[in-house]
C-alpha positions, 0 to 999 in steps of 0.5 A: 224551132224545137219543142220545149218540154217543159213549156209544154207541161207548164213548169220551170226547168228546176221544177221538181219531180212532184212538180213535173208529175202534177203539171202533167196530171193537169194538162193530160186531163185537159187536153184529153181527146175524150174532153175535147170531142170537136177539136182534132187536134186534142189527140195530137197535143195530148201526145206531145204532153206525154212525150214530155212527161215520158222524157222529164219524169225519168232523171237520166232522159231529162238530164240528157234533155237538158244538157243536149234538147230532144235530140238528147234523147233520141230513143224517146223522140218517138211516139210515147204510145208505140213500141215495145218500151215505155209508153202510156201504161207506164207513165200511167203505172209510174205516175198513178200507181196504176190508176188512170187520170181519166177514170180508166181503171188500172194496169196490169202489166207490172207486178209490185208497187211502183216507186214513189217520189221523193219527198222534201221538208224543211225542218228547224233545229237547234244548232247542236241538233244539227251537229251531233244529230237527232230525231224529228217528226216531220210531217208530209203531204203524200198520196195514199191508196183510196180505202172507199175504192180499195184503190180500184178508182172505181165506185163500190159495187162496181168495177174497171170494164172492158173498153169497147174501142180497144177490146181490152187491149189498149191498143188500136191497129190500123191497116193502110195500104202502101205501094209496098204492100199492107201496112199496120200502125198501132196507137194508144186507145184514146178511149181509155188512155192505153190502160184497156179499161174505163171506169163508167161509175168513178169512185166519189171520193177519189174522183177515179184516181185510186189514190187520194192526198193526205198528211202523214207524220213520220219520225226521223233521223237527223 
């Protein structure tokens, strides 16, 4: 039976964009393997959840996978953490602007900020309003870069650290030996998410994100 990504991340198929990207942030937390020490399997589920997250978070994969299933989306059937496109440090870049769920610091792959979500109000207007249009101020709940951390996610007078596992590199390589000769494989660090940095003191008010919630009020036009 094939694995049904949205049943993964726990949402409905007309879930939202916002939806999506909360409902990974959830289970991404607690299936980490670094949240789970005694359960092998941790690692192996942390890695379907992105892969779905890798799928559904893009308009064009998800409308492919959901017109056709995985095998709509063949070129992201395989693992999100390896190869030269996609991966965990850009769902992380996407996602959080950078910043890792699981208190790993930031990126520094790609260079301006990355495009953020749609965002959706309802708005009440008088029936000419509507007709001949107008100005409004509508207001909206949306993430804003932490000003205690500086977006960094870590705790002032600290700082993202080299992660040990990886040696900075976000990667862990494996070399085994096959009848053909030696062969290497290579998979997200699980220690700080593929990002190559963790965050040992977290910001307090951010929790590590970066990036905190807040309700902003913008003007207009209708």
């Amino acid at each position: 039976m094939a694995t049904d990504y949205y049943e993964l991340l726990g949402v409905h198929p007309d879930a939202s964009a916002e939806d999506i990207k909360r409902a990974y942030r959830r289970r991404a937390r607690d299936l980490h393997p670094d949240a789970n020490p005694d359960d092998p399997a941790a690692e192996s589920a942390f890695k379907e959840v992105a892969l779905a997250y890798e799928v559904l978070r893009d308009p064009d994969k998800r409308r492919r996978y959901d017109m056709f299933g995985p095998e709509g989306v063949g070129g992201a059937a395989a693992d999100p953490f390896g190869g030269p496109s996609g991966g965990l440090g850009d769902i992380f870049d996407a996602f959080f602007g950078g910043a890792s769920p699981f208190g790993g610091g930031r990126t520094t792959g790609r260079s301006g900020p990355p495009r953020g979500a749609d965002l959706e109000t309802v708005v009440r207007l008088a029936f000419e309003d509507a007709v001949f249009g107008t100005e409004a101020e509508v207001s909206v709940r949306t993430a804003v870069a932490c000003e205690t951390c500086e977006a960094t996610g870590a705790r002032p007078g600290t700082a993202p650290e080299r992660c040990a596992e990886c040696d900075g590199t976000g990667q862990v390589r494996r070399v085994r030996q096959s009848i053909l000769g030696q062969m290497v494989s290579a998979s997200a660090c699980t220690r700080c998410g593929g990002l190559g940095e963790v965050i040992s003191a977290p910001c307090g008010d951010c929790g590590g994100e970066g990036r905190q919630v807040r309700e902003k009020t913008y003007t207009v036009d209708i």
